[in-house]
Residue frames relative to the residue before (quaternion, step in Angstrom):
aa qw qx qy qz dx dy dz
X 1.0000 0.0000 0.0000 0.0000 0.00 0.00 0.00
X 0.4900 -0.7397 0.4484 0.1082 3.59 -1.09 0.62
X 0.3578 -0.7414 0.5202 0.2272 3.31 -0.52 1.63
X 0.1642 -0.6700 0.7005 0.1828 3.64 -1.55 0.59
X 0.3091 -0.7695 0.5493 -0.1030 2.45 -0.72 2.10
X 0.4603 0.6723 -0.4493 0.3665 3.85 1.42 0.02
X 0.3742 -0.6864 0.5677 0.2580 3.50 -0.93 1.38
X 0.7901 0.2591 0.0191 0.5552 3.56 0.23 -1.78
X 0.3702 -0.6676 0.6317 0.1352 2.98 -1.36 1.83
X 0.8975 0.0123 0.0015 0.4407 3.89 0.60 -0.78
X 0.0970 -0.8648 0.4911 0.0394 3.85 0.05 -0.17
X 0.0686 -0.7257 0.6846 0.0003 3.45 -1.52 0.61
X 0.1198 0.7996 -0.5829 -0.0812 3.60 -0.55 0.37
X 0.9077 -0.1556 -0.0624 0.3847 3.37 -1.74 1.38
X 0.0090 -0.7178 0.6619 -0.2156 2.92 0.87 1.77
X 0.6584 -0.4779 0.5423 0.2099 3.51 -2.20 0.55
X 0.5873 -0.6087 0.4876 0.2162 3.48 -0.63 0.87
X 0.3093 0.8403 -0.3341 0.2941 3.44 0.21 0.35
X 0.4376 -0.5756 0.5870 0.3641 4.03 -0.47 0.96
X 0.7848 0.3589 -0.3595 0.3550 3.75 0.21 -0.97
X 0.7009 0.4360 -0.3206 0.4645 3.70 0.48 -0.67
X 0.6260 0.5416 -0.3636 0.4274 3.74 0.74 -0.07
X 0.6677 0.4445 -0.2231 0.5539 3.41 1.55 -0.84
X 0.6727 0.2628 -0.4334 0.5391 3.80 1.00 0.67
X 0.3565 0.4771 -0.6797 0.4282 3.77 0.78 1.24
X 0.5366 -0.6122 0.5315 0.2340 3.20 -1.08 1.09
X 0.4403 -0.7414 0.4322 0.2640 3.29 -1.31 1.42
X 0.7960 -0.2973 0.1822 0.4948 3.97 -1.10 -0.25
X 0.8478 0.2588 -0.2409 0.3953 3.45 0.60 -0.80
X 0.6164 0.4280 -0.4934 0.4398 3.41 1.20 0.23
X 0.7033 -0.5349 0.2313 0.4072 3.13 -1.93 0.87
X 0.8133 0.3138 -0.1990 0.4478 3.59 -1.68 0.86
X 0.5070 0.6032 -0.4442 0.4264 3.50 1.44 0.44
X 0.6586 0.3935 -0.4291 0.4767 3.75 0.95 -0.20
X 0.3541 0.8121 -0.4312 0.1707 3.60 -0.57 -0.12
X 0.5888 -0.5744 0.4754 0.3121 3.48 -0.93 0.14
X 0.1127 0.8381 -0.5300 0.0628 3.64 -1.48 0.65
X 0.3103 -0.8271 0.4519 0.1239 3.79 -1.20 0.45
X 0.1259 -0.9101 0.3718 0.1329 3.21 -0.86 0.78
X 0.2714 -0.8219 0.4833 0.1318 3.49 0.03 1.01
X 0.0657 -0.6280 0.7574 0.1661 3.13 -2.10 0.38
X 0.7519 -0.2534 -0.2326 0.5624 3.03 -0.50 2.28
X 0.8076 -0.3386 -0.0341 0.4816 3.74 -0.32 -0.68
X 0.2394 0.8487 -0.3221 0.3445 3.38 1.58 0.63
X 0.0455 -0.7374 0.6108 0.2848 3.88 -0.16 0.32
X 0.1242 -0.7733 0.6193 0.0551 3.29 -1.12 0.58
X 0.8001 0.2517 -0.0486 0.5423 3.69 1.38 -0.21
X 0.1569 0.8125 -0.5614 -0.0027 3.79 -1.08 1.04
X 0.1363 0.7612 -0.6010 0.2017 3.07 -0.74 1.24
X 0.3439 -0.7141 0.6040 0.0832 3.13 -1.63 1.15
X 0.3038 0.7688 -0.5246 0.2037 3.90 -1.49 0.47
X 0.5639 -0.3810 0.4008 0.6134 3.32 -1.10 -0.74
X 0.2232 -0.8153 0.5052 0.1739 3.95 -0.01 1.05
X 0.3560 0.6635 -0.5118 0.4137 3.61 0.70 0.50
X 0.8340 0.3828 0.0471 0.3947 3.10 0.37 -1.77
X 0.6995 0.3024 -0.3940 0.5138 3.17 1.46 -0.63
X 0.3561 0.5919 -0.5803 0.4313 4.31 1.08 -0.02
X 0.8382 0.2776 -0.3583 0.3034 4.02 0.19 -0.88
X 0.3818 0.6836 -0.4200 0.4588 3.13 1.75 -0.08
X 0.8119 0.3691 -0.2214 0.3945 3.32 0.21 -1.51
X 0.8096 0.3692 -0.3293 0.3160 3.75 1.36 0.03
X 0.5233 0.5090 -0.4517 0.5129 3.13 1.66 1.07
X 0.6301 0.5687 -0.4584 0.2637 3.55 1.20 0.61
X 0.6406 -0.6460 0.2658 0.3189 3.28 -1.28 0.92
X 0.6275 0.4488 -0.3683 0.5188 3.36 1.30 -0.90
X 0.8480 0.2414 -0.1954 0.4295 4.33 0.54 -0.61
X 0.2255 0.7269 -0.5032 0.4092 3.54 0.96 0.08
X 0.9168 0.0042 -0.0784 0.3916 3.59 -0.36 -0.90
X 0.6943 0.4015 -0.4580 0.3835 3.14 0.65 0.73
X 0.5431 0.3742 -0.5105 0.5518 3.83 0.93 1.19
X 0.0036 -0.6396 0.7684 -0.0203 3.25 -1.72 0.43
X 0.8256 0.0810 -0.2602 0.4940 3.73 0.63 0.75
X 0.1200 0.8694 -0.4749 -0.0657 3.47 -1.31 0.38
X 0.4583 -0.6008 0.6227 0.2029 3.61 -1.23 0.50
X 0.2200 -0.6937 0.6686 -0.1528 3.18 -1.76 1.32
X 0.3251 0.8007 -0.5019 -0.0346 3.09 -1.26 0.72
X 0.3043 -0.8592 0.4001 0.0951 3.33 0.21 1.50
X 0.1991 -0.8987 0.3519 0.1700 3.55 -0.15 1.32
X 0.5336 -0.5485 0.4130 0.4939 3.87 -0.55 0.52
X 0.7720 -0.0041 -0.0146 0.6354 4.00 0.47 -0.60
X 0.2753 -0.8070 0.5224 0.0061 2.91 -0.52 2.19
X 0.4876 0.4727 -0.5151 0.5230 4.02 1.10 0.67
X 0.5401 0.4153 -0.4732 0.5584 3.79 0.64 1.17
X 0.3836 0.8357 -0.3359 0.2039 3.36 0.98 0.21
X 0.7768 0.3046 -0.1804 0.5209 3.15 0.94 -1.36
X 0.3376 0.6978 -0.4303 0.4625 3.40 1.43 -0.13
X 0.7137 0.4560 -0.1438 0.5119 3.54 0.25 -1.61
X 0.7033 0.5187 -0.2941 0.3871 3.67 0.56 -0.47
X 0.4877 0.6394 -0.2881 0.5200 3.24 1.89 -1.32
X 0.7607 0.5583 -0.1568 0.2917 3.33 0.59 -1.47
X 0.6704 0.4411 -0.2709 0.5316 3.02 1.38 -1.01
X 0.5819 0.2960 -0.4730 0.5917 4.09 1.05 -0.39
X 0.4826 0.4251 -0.7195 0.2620 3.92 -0.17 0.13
X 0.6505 0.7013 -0.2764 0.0927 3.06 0.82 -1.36
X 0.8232 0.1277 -0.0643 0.5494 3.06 0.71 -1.76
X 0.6041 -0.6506 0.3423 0.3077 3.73 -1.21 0.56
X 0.5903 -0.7456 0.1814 0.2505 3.38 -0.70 1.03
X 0.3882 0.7586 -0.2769 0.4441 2.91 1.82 0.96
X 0.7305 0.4749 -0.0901 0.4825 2.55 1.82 -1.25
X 0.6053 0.4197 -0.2021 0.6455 3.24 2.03 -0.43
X 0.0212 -0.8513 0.5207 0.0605 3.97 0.65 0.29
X 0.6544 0.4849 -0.3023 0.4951 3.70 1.09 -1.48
X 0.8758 0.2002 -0.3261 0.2940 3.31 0.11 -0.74
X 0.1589 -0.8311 0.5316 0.0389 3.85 -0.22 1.29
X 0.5544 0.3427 -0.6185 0.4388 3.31 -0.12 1.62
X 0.3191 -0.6842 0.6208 0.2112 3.41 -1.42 0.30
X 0.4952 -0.7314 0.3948 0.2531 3.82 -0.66 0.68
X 0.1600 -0.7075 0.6367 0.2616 3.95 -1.32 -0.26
X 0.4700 -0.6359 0.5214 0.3208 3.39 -1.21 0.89
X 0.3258 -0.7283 0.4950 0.3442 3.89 -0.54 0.59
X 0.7278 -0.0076 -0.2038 0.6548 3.90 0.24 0.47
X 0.6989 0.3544 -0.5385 0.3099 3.09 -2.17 0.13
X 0.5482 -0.5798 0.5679 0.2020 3.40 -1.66 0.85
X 0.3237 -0.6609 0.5982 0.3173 3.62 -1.17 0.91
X 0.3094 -0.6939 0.5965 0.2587 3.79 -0.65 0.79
X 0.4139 -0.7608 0.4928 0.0839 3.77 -1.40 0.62
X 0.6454 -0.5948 0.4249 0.2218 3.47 -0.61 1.21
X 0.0403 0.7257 -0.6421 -0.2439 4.15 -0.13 0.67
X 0.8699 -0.1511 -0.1234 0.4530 3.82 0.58 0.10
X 0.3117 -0.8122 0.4518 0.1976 3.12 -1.11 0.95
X 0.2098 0.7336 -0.5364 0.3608 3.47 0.88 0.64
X 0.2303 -0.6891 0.6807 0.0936 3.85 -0.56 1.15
X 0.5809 -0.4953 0.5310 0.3679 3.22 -1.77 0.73
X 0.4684 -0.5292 0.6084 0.3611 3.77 -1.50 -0.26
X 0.1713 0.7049 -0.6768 -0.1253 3.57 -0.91 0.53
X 0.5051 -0.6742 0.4983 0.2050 3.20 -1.44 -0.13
X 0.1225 -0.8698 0.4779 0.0120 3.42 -0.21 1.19
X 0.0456 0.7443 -0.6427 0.1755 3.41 -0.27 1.16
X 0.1855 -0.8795 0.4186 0.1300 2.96 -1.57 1.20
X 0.7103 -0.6394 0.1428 0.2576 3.29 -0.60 0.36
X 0.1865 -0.7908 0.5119 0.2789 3.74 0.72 1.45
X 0.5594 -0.5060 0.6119 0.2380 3.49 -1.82 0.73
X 0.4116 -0.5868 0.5947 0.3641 3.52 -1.48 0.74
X 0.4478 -0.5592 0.6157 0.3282 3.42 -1.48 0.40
X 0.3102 -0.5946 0.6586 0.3413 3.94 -1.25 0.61
């Protein structure tokens, strides 16, 4: 028998804020309604959170404290939505909590060992920039 190996059942990315585009994320019990998502002010993420992402987009745009400070967002409704908070971890590993300000917790993977740095000394590179040809 064949493993499904398919992470995301459905997706949207940096859709427009918008009564209409929120009402074709797929609610909780249809497929790809539970799942993980981001909320941006312009191409900024400013928000991660995981759920039935239907419900929590209108949640998150009648609150007082996030409401007005997204106007776009990304979706991704997962084929097995018990990989969720996993996927959520991942996405605050991802971006820097600068870049996620609203959402003020940071996440734990629910199994696996965090592996340790033997040194953190980056290499040196050299960044040089590129002079324009003259016409």
């Amino acid at each position: 028998m064949a493993r499904n190996t398919k992470v995301v059942a459905r997706h949207g990315t940096t859709w427009a804020r918008n009564t209409d585009n929120i009402e074709l994320v797929p609610h909780s019990k249809e497929p790809g309604g539970k799942g993980v998502y981001i909320l941006f002010d312009g191409s900024m993420p400013v928000y991660v959170g995981k759920g039935n992402i239907n419900a929590r987009l209108k949640s998150a745009r009648r609150s007082k404290r996030r409401g007005p400070l997204w106007d776009r967002f990304s979706w991704f409704g997962l084929a097995d939505p018990k990989m969720m908070h996993d996927i959520e971890v991942l996405l605050l590993s991802v971006f820097p909590t600068y870049l996620r300000s609203l959402t003020r917790q940071d996440g734990k993977f629910v199994e696996g060992g965090k592996a340790e740095e033997k040194n953190k000394t980056a290499d040196v590179i050299a960044r040089q920039l590129r002079r324009r040809k003259k016409k």
